[in-house]
N, C-alpha and C positions, 0 to 999 in steps of 0.2 A: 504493500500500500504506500509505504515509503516511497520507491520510487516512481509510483504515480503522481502524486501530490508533487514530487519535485517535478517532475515535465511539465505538470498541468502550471505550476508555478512558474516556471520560464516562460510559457507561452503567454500568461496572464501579463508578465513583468515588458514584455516585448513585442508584445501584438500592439499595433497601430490600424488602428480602424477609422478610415476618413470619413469625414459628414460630409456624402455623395450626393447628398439633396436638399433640395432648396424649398421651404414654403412663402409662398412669394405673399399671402396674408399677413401672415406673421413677424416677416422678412428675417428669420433666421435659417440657416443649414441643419441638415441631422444627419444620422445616420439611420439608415434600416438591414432590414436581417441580413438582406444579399451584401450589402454594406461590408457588415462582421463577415459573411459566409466567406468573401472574397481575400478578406484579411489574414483570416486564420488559414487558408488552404498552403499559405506561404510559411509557416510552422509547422506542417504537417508532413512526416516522413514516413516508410515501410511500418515502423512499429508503434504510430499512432491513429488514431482514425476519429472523427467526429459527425454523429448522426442527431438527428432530428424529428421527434416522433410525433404525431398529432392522436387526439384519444378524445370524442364526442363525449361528454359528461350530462347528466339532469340532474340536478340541481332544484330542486323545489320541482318549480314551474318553467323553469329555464334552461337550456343548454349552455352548455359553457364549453371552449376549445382548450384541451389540458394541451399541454407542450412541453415535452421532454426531449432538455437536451443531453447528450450523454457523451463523454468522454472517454476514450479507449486508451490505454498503454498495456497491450503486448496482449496480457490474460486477463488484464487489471478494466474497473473503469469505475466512472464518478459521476453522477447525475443532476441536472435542477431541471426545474419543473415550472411552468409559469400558466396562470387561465388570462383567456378572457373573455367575455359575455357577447355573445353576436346579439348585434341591435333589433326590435324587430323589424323597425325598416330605418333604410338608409337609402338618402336620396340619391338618383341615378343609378343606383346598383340594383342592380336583379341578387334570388337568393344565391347563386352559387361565388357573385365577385361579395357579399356581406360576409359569407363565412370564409373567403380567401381570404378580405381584409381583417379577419376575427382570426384568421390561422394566421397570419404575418405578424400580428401585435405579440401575441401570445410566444409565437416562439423568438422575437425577440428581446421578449426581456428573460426568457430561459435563457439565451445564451449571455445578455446580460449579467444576469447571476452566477454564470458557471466563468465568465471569461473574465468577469472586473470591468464590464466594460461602464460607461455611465451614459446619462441619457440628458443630459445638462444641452439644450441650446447655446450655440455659440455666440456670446454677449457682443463681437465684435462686427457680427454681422448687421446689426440692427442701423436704423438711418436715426439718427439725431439732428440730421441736416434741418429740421425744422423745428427740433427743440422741443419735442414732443416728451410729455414724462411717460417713462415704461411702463410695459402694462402687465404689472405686477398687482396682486390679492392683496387690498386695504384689510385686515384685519378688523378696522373700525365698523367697517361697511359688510360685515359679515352679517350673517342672519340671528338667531338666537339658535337655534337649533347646529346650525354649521361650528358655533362657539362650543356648543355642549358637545358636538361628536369629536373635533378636538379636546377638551376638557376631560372625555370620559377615558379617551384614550390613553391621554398623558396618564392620565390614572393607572388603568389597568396598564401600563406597561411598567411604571416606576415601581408599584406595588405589586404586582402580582398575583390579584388576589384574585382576576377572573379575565380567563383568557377569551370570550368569547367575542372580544373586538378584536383582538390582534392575530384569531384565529381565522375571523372575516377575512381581512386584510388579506392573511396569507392564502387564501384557500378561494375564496372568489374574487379577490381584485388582483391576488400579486403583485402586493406593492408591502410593504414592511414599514412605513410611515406616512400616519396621515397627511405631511407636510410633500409627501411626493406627489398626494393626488392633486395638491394646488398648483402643482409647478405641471402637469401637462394639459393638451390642449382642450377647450374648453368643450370641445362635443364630450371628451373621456374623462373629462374632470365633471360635467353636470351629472354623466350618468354613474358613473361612481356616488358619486354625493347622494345622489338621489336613492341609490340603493341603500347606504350608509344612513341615513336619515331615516331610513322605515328600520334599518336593523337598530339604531341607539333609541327609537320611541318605543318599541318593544322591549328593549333592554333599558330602559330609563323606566317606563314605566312599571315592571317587574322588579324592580330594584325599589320604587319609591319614590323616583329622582321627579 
């Protein structure tokens, strides 16, 4: 296991993944899966190999795209896992490009977790040329409820005393902090919330809160 963790660890420390694309909305660069895919293929020799699995989930009332990415050295290998919720509709796409674009999200942030990679927009590409302030989550301007599913978070993770936010998190958003759902784009940041928001009023109000 040893020396898988160290390959897996070179390639973490050394892989360069360019932000190959541009949203011209938002006016920043990212990167997506074929992005990494493309990146990592130049790390990869005889006695490594790295796959990418997809696995339809329900979920209450909901499908979810499970995403496994998995890591090979020689007999060895290492795995992360990422969902994410296909919309029920999504403009201009028919069902099969909804659940492409639900299997592209999903598995890149599997590979995100298994590779180090991060998911930060690149600050430099934004236009300031007009003096525009960023557009960044006022805190102040937040809702009451948006306040409390942060608040109950911070809680249950500092304390420990009930995983059943951070178990959300991990298991239907794949994301490990509430503070990541504000930083991406606002169609996956509302729906997120939105979900997030029927899970803390059932758990707010079973609690007492």
């Amino acid at each position: 296991m040893s020396n898988l963790i160290s390959k897996l660890s070179e390639i973490q420390r050394n892989l360069k993944a360019p932000k190959g694309q541009y949203n011209k909305f938002g006016n920043y660069k990212y990167r997506s899966c074929e992005d990494i895919l493309e990146a990592v293929k130049q790390h990869l020799n005889p006695d490594t190999a790295l796959t990418i699995n997809d696995e339809l989930s329900l979920i209450g009332d909901r499908y979810y795209i499970k995403a496994t990415a998995t890591f090979y050295y020689k007999d060895q290998s290492i795995s992360s896992t990422a969902y994410a919720r296909e919309s029920a509709t999504k403009k201009g796409m028919d069902d099969s490009q909804i659940t492409g674009s639900c299997s592209s999200y999903a598995r890149k942030y599997a590979l995100n977790a298994l590779l180090l990679t991060d998911d930060t927009k690149d600050a430099d590409t934004m236009d300031n040329s007009k003096n525009q302030a960023p557009k960044t989550q006022n805190l102040n301007n937040l809702s009451k409820i948006d306040i409390g599913i942060q608040k109950a978070f911070s809680v249950l993770t500092k304390n420990g005393q009930d995983k059943s936010m951070t178990d959300t998190l991990h298991r239907d958003l794949g994301v490990n902090s509430i503070l990541q759902i504000y930083k991406k784009p606002d169609e996956q940041k509302n729906e997120m919330l939105d979900f997030l928001r029927n899970k803390y009023k059932q758990t707010g109000q079973s609690k007492g809160h």
